[in-house]
NUDOVO-98127 format. One record per residue: residue number from 1; y, z, x of N, C-alpha, C in turn. Coordinates in steps of 0.2 Angstrom, whole numbers, plus 5000, padded with zeros to 4 digits. Each point is the difference from the previous one (the first is absolute). Last residue first. Example, Ala and Ser with C-alpha at 12.3 -4.5 7.8 and 13.67 -1.06 7.14 Angstrom:
2
@pos->2 | n_c2->4989 | n_c3->5035 | n_c1->5064 | ca_c2->5006 | ca_c3->5001 | ca_c1->5004 | c_c2->5005 | c_c3->5003 | c_c1->4996
@pos->1 | n_c2->4972 | n_c3->5000 | n_c1->5002 | ca_c2->5006 | ca_c3->5000 | ca_c1->4996 | c_c2->5006 | c_c3->5000 | c_c1->5004
//
This chain:
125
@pos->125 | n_c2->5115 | n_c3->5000 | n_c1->4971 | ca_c2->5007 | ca_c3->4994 | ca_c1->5002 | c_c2->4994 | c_c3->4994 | c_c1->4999
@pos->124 | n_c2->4989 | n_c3->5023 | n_c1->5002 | ca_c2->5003 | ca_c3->4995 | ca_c1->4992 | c_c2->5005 | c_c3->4997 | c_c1->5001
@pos->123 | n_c2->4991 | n_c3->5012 | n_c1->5020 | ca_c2->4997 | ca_c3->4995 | ca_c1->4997 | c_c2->5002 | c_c3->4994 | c_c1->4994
@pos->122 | n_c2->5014 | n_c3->5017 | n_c1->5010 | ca_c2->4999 | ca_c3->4995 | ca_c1->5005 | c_c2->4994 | c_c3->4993 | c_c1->4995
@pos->121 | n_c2->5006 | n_c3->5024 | n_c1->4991 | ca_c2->5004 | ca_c3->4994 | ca_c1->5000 | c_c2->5000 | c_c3->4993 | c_c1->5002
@pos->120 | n_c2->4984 | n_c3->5016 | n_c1->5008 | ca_c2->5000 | ca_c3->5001 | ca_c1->4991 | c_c2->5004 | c_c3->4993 | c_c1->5000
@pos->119 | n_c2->5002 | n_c3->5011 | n_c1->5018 | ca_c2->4997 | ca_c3->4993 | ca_c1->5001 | c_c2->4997 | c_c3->4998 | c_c1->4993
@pos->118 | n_c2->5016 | n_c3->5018 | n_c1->5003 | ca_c2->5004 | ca_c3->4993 | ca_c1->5004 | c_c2->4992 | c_c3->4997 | c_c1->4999
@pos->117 | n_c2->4995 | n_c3->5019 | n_c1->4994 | ca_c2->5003 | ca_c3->4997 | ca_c1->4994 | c_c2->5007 | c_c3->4995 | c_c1->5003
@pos->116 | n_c2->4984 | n_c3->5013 | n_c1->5014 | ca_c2->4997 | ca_c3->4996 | ca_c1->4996 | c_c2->5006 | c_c3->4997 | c_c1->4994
@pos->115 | n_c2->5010 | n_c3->5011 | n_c1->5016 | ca_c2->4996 | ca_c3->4995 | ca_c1->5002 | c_c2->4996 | c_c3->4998 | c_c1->4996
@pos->114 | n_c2->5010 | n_c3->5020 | n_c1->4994 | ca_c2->5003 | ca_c3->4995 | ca_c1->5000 | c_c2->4997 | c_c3->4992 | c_c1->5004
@pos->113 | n_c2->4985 | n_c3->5019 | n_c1->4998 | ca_c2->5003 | ca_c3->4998 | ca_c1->4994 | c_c2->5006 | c_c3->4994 | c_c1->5000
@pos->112 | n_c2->4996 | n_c3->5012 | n_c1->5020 | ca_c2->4994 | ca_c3->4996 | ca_c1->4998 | c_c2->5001 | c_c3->4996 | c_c1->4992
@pos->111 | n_c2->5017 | n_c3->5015 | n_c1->5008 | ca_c2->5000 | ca_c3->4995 | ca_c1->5005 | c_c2->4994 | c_c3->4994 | c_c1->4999
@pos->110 | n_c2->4999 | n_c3->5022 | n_c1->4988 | ca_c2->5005 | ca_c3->4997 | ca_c1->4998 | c_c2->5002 | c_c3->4993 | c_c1->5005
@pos->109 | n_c2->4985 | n_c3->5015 | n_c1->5008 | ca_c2->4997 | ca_c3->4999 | ca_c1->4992 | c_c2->5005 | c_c3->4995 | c_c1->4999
@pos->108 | n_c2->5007 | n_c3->5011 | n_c1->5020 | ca_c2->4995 | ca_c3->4995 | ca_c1->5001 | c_c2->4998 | c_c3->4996 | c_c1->4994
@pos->107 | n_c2->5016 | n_c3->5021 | n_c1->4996 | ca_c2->5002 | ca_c3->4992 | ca_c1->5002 | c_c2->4996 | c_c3->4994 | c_c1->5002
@pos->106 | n_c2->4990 | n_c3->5020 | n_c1->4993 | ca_c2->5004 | ca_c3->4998 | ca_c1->4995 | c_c2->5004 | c_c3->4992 | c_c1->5000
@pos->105 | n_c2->4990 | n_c3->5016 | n_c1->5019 | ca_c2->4995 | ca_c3->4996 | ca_c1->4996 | c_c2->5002 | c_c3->4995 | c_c1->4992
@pos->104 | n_c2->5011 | n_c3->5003 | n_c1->5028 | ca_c2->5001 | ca_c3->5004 | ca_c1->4994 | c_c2->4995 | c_c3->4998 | c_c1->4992
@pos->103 | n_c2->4999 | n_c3->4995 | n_c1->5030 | ca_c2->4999 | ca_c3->5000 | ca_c1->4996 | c_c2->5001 | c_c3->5004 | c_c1->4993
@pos->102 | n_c2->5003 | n_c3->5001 | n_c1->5023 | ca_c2->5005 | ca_c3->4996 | ca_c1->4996 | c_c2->5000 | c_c3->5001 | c_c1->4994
@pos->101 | n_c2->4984 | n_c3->5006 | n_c1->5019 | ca_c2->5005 | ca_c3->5006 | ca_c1->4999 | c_c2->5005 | c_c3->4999 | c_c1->4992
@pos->100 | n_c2->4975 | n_c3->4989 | n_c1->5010 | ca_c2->5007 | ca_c3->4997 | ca_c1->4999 | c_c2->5006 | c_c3->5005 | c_c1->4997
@pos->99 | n_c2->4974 | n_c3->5007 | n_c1->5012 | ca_c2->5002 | ca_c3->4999 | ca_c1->4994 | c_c2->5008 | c_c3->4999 | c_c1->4999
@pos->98 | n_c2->4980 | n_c3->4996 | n_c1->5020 | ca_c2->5008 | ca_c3->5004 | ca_c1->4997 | c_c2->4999 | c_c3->4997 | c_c1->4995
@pos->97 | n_c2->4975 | n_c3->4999 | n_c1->5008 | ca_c2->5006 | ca_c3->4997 | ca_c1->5000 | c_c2->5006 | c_c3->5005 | c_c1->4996
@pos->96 | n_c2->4978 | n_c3->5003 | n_c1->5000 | ca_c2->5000 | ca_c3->4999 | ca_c1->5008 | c_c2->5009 | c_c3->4999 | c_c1->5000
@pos->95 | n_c2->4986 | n_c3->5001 | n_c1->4979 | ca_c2->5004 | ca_c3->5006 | ca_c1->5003 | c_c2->5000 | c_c3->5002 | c_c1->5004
@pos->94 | n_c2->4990 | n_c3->4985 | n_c1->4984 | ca_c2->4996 | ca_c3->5001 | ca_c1->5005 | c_c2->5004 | c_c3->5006 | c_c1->5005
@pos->93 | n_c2->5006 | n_c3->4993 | n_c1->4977 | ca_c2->4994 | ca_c3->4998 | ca_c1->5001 | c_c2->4997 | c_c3->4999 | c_c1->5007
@pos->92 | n_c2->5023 | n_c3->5006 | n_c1->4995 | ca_c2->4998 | ca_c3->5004 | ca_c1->4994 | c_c2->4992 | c_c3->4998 | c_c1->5002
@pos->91 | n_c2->5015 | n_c3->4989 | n_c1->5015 | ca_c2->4999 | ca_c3->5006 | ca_c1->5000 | c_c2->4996 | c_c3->5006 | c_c1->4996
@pos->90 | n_c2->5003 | n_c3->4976 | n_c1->4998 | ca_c2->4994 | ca_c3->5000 | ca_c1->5005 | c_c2->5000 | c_c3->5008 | c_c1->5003
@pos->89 | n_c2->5016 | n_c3->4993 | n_c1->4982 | ca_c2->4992 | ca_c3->4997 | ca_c1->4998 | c_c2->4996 | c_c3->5004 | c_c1->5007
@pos->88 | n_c2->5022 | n_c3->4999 | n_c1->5004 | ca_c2->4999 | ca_c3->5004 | ca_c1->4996 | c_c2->4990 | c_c3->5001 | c_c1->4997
@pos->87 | n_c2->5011 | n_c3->4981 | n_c1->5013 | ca_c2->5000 | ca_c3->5005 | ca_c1->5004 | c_c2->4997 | c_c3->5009 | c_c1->4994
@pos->86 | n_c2->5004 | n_c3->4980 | n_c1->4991 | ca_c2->4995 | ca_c3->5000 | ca_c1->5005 | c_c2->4997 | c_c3->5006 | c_c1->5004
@pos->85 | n_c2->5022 | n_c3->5000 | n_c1->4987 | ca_c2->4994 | ca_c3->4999 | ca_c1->4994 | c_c2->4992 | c_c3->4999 | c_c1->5006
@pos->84 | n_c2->5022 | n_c3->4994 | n_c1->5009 | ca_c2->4998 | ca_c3->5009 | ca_c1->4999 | c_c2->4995 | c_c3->5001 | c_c1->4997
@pos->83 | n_c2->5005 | n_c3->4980 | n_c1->5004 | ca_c2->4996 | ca_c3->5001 | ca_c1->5008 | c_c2->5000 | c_c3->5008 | c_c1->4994
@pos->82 | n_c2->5009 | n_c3->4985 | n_c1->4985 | ca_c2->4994 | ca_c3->5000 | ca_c1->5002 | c_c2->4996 | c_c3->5001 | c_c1->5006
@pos->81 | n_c2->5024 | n_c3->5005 | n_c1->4994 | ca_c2->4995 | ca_c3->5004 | ca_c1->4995 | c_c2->4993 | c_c3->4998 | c_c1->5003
@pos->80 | n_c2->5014 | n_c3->4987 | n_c1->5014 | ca_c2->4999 | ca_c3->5009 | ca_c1->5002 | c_c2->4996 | c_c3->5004 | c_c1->4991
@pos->79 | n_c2->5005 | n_c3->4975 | n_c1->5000 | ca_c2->4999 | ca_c3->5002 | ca_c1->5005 | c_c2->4997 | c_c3->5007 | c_c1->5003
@pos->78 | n_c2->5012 | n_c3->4989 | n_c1->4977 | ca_c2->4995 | ca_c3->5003 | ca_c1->5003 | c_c2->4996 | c_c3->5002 | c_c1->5006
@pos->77 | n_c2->5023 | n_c3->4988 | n_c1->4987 | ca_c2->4996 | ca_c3->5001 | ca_c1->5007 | c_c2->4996 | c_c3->5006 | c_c1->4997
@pos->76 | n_c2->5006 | n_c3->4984 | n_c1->4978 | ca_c2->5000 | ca_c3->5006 | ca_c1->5006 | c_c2->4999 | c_c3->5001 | c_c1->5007
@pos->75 | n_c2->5003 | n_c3->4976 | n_c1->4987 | ca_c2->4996 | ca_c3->5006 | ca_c1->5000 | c_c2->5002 | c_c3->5004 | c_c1->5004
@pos->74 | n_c2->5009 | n_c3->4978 | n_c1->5001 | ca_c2->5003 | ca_c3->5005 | ca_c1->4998 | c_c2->4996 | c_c3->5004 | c_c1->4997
@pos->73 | n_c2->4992 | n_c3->4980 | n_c1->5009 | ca_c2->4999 | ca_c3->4999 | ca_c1->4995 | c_c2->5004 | c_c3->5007 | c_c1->4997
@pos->72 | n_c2->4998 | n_c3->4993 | n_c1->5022 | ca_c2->5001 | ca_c3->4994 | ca_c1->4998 | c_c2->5002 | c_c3->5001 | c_c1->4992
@pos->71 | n_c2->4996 | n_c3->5019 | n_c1->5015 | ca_c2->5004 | ca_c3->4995 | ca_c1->5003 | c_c2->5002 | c_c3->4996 | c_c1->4997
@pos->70 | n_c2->4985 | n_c3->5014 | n_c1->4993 | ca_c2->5007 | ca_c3->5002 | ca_c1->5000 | c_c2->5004 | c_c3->4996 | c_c1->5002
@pos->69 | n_c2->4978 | n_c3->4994 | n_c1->5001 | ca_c2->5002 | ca_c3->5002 | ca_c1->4990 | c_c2->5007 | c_c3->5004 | c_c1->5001
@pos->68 | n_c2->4988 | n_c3->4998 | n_c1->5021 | ca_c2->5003 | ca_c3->4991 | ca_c1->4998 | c_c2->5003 | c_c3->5001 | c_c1->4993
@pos->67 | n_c2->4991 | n_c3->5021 | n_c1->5010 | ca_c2->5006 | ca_c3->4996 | ca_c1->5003 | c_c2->5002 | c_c3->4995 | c_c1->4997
@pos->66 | n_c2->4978 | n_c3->5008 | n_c1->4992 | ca_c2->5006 | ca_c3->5003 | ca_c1->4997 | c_c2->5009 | c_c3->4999 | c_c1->5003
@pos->65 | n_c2->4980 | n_c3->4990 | n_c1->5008 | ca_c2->5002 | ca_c3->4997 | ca_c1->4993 | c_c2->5005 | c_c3->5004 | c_c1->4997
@pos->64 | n_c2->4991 | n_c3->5009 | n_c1->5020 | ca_c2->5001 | ca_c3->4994 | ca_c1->5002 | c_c2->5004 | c_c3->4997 | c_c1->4993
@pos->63 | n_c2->4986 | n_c3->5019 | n_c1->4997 | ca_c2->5008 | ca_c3->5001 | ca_c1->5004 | c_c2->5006 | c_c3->4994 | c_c1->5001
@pos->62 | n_c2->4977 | n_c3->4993 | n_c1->4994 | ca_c2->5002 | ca_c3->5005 | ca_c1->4995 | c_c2->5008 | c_c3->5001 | c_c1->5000
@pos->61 | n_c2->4985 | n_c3->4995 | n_c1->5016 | ca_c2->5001 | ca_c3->4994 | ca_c1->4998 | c_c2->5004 | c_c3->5002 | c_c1->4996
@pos->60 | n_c2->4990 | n_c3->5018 | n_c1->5009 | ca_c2->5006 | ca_c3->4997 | ca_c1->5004 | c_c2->5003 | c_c3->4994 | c_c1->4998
@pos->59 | n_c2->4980 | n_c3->5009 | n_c1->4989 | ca_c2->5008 | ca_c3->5008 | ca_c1->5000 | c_c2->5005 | c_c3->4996 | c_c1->5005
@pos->58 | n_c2->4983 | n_c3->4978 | n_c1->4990 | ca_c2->5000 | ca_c3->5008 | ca_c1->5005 | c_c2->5006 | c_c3->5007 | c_c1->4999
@pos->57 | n_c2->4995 | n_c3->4977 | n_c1->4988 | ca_c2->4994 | ca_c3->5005 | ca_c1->4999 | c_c2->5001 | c_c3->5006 | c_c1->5004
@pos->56 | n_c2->5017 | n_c3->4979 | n_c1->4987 | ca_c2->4997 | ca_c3->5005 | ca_c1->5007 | c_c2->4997 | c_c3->5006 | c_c1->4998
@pos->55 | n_c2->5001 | n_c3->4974 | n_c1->4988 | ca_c2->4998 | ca_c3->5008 | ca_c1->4999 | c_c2->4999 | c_c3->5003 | c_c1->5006
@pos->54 | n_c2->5017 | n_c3->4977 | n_c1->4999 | ca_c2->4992 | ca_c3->5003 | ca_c1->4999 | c_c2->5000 | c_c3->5008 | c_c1->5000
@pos->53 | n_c2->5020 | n_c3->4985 | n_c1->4986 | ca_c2->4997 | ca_c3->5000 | ca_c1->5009 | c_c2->4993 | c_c3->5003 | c_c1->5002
@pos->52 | n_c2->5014 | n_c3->4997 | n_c1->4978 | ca_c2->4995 | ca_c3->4993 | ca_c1->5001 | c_c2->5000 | c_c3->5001 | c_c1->5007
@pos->51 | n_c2->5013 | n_c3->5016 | n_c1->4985 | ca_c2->5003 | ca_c3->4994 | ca_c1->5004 | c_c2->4995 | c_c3->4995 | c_c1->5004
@pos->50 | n_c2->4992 | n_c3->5018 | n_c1->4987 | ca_c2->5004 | ca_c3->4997 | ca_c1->4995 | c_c2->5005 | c_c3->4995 | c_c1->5005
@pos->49 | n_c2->4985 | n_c3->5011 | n_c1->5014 | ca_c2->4998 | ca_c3->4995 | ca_c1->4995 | c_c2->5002 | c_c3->4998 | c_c1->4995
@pos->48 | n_c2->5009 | n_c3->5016 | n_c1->5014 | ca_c2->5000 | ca_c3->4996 | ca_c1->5004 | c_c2->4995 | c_c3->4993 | c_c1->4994
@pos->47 | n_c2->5007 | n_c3->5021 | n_c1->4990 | ca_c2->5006 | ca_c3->4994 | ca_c1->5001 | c_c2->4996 | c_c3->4995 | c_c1->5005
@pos->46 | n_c2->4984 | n_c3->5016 | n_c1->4994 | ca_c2->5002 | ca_c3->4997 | ca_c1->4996 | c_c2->5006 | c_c3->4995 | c_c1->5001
@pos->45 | n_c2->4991 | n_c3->5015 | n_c1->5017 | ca_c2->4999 | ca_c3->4993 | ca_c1->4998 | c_c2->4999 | c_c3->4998 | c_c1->4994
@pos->44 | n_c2->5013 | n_c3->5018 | n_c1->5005 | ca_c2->5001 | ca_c3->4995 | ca_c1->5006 | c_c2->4993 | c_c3->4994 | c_c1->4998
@pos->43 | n_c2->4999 | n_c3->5019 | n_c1->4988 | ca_c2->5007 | ca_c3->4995 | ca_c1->4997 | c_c2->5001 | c_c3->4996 | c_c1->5008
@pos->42 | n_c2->4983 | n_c3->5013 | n_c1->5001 | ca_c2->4998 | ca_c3->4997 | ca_c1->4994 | c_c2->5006 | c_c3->4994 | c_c1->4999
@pos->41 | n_c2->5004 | n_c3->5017 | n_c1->5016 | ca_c2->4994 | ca_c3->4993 | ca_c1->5003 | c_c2->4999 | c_c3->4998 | c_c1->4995
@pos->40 | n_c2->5012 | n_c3->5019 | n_c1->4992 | ca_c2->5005 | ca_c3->4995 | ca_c1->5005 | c_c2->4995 | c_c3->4994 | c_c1->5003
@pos->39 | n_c2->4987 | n_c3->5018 | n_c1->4990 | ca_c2->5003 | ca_c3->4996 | ca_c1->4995 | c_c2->5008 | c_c3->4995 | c_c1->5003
@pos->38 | n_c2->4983 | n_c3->5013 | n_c1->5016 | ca_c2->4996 | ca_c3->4994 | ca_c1->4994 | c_c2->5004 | c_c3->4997 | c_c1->4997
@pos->37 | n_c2->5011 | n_c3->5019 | n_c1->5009 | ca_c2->4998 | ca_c3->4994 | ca_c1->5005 | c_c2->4996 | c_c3->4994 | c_c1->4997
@pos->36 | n_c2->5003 | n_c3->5019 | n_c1->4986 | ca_c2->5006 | ca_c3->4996 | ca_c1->5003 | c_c2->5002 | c_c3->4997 | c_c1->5006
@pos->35 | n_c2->4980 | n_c3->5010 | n_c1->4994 | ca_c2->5002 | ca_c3->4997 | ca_c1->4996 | c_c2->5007 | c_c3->4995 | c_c1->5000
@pos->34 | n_c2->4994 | n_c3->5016 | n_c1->5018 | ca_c2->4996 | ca_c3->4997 | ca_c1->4996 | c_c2->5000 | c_c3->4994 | c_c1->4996
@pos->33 | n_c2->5015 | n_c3->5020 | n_c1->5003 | ca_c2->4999 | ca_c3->4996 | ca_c1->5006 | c_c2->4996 | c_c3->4993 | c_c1->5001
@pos->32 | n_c2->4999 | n_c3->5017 | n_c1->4981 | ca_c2->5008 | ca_c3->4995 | ca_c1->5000 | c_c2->4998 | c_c3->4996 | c_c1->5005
@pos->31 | n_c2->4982 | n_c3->5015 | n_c1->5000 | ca_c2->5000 | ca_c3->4993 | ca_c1->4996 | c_c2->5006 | c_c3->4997 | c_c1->4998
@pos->30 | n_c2->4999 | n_c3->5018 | n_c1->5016 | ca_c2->4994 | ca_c3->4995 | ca_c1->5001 | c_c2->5000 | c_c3->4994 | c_c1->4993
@pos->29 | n_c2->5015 | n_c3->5019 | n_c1->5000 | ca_c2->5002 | ca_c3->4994 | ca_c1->5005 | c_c2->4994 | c_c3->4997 | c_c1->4999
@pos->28 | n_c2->5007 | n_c3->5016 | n_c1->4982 | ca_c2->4993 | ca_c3->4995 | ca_c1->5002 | c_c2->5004 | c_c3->4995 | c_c1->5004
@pos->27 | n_c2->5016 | n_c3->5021 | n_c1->4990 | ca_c2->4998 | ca_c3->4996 | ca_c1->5002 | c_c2->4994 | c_c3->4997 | c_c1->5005
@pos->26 | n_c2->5006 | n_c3->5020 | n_c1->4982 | ca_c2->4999 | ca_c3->4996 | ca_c1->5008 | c_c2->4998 | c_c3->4994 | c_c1->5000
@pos->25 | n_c2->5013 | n_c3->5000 | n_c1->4988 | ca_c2->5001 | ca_c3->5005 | ca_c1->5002 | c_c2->4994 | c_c3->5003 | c_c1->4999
@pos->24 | n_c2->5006 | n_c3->4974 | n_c1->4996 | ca_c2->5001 | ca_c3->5004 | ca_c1->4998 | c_c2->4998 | c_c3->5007 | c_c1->5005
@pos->23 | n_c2->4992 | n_c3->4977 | n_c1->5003 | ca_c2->5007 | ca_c3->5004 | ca_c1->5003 | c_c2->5003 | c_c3->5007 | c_c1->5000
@pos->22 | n_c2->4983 | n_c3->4983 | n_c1->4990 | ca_c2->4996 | ca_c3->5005 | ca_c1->5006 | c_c2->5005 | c_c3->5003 | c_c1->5003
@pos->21 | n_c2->5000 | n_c3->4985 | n_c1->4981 | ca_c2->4997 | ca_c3->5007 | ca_c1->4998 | c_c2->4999 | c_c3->5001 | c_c1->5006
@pos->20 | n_c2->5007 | n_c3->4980 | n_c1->5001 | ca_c2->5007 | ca_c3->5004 | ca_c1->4996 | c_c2->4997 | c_c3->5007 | c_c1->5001
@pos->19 | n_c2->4986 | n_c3->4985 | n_c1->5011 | ca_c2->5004 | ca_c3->5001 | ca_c1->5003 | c_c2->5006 | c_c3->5007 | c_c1->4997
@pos->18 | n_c2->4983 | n_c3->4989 | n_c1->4990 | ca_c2->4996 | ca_c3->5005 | ca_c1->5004 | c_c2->5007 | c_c3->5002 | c_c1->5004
@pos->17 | n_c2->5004 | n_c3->4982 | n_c1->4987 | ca_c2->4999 | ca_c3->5006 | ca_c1->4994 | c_c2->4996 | c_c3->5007 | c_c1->5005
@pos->16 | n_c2->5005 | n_c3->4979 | n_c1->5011 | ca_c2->5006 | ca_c3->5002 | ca_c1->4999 | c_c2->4999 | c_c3->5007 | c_c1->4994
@pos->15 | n_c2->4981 | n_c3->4984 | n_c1->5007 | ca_c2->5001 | ca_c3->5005 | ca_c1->5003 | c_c2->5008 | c_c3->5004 | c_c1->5000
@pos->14 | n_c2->4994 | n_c3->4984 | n_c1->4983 | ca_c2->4996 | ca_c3->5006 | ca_c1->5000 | c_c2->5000 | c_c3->5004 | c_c1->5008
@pos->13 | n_c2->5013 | n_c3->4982 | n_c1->5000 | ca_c2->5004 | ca_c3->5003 | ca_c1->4994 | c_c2->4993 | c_c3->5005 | c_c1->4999
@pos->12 | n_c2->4997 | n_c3->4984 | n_c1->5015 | ca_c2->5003 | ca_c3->5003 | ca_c1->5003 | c_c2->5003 | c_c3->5005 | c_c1->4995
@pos->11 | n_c2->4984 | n_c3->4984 | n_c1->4993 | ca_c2->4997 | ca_c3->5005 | ca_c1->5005 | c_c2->5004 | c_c3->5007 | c_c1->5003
@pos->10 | n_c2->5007 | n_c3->4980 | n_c1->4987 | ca_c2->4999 | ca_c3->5005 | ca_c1->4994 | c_c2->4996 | c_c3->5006 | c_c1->5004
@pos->9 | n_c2->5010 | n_c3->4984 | n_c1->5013 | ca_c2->5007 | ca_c3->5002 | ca_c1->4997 | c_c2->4995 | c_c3->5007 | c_c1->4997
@pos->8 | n_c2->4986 | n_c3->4981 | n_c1->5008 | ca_c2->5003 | ca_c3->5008 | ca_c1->5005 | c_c2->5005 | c_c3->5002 | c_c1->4998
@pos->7 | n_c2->4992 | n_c3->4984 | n_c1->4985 | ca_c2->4994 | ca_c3->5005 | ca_c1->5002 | c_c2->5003 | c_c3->5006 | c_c1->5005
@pos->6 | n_c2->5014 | n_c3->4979 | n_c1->4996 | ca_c2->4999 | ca_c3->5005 | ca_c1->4992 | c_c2->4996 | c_c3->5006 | c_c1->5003
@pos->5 | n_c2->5001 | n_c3->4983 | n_c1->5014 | ca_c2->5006 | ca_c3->5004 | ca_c1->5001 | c_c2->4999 | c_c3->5005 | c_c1->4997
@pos->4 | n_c2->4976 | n_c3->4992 | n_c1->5005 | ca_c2->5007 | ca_c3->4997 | ca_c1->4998 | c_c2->5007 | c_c3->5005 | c_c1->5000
@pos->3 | n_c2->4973 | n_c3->4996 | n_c1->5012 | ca_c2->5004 | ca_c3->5006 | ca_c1->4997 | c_c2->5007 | c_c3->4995 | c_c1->4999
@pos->2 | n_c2->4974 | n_c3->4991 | n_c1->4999 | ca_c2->5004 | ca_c3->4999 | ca_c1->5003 | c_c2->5007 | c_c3->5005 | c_c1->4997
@pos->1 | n_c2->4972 | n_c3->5000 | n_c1->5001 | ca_c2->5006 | ca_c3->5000 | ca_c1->4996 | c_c2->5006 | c_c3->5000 | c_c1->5004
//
């Protein structure tokens, strides 16, 4: 089966419901971090195919796409949410790694959501 834009928006929009609920107090870093990594990659390749370029498969191709989506196409920089959220991910689940000091969970939630609802839009054009 071949993934369409439609599919990773609707992929991206259930991991965004993990997201809303994990910020709240206390905050579930492992699954904000998580998910809103998922959910930002979903919508990186949903734009990158609602623009007819290929499906980046990797966390770097990804990064890589989410560059081009700001450059060319005025998407959010995302850059550093998506190292945090990494970075955060890899501390909550292995815990070899700092955990991103920056990170506020409310604002993270909120900066996710807002990105999805730039590709939301993006699409229905």
């Amino acid at each position: 089966m071949q993934q369409s834009a439609e599919d990773s928006l609707r992929l991206a929009l259930a991991h965004l419901d993990r997201v809303q609920s994990a910020w709240w107090d206390p905050t579930d870093w492992a699954d904000l971090s998580s998910y809103g990594l998922y959910c930002l990659e979903a919508c990186i390749v949903a734009a990158a195919l609602h623009l007819k370029r290929s499906r980046p498969r990797s966390h770097v191709a990804k990064a890589e796409t989410a560059r081009f989506l700001s450059e060319e196409h005025g998407l959010p920089e995302i850059d550093d949410l998506l190292a945090d959220l990494n970075a955060m991910r890899k501390h909550q689940a292995y815990g070899d790694t700092q955990a991103p000091d920056e990170l506020d969970p409310e604002d993270t939630a909120s900066m996710i959501g807002a990105y999805v609802e730039v590709v939301q839009a993006m699409l229905a054009q």
